[in-house]
C-alpha positions in Angstrom: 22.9 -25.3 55.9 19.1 -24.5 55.9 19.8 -21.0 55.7 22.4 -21.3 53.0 20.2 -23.1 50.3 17.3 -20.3 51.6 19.7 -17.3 50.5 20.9 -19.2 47.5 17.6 -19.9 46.0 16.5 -15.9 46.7 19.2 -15.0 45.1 18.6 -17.1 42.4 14.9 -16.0 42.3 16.3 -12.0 42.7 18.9 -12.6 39.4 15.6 -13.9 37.4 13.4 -10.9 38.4 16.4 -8.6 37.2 16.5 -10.2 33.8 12.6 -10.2 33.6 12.6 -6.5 34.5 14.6 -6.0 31.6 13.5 -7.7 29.0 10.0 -6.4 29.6 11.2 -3.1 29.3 13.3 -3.8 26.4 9.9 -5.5 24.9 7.6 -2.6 26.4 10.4 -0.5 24.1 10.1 -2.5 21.1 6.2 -2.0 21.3 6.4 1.3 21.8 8.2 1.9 18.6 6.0 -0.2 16.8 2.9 1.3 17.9 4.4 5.0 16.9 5.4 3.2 13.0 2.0 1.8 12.3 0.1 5.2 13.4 2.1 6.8 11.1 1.5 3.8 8.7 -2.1 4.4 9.2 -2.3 8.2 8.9 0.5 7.8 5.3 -2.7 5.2 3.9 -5.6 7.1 5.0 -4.0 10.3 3.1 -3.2 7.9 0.4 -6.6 6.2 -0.3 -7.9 10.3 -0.1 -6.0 11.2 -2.8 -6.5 8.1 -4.6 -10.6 8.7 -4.6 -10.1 12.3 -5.6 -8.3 11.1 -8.7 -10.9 8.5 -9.8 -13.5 11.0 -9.5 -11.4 13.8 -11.4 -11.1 10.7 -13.8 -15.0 9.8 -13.8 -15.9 13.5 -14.6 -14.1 12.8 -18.1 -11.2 14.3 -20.2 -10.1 18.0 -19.8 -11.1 20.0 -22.8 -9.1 23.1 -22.1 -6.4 23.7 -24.4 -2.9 23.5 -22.8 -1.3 27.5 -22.5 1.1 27.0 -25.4 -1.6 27.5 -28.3 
């Protein structure tokens, strides 16, 4: 009797591990993925705010005064 309610609770205990193990690799996944999207997140702003400071100082210089190729 002892030994039944011993097995039964490892078993129990075993069933609970399994479905940890996997939902921390389903989570470790999810992570993962995330991590990879906000480098590239990171890297698409940092290009972004570059180009963004090149045009306010093309803008700062002042207007173009070259005449467009047509005339």
């Amino acid at each position: 009797m002892a030994d039944d309610n011993v097995s039964m609770r490892v078993t129990a205990l075993e069933e609970r591990v399994a479905y940890q193990d996997e939902t921390i690799d389903a989570l470790n996944q999810a992570v993962t993925k995330q991590w990879a999207q906000i480098d590239k997140l990171t890297r698409l702003v940092d290009a972004l705010t570059d180009r963004l400071r090149e045009a306010e100082a093309k803008a700062a210089q002042g207007p173009v005064t070259e005449r467009p190729p047509h005339y």
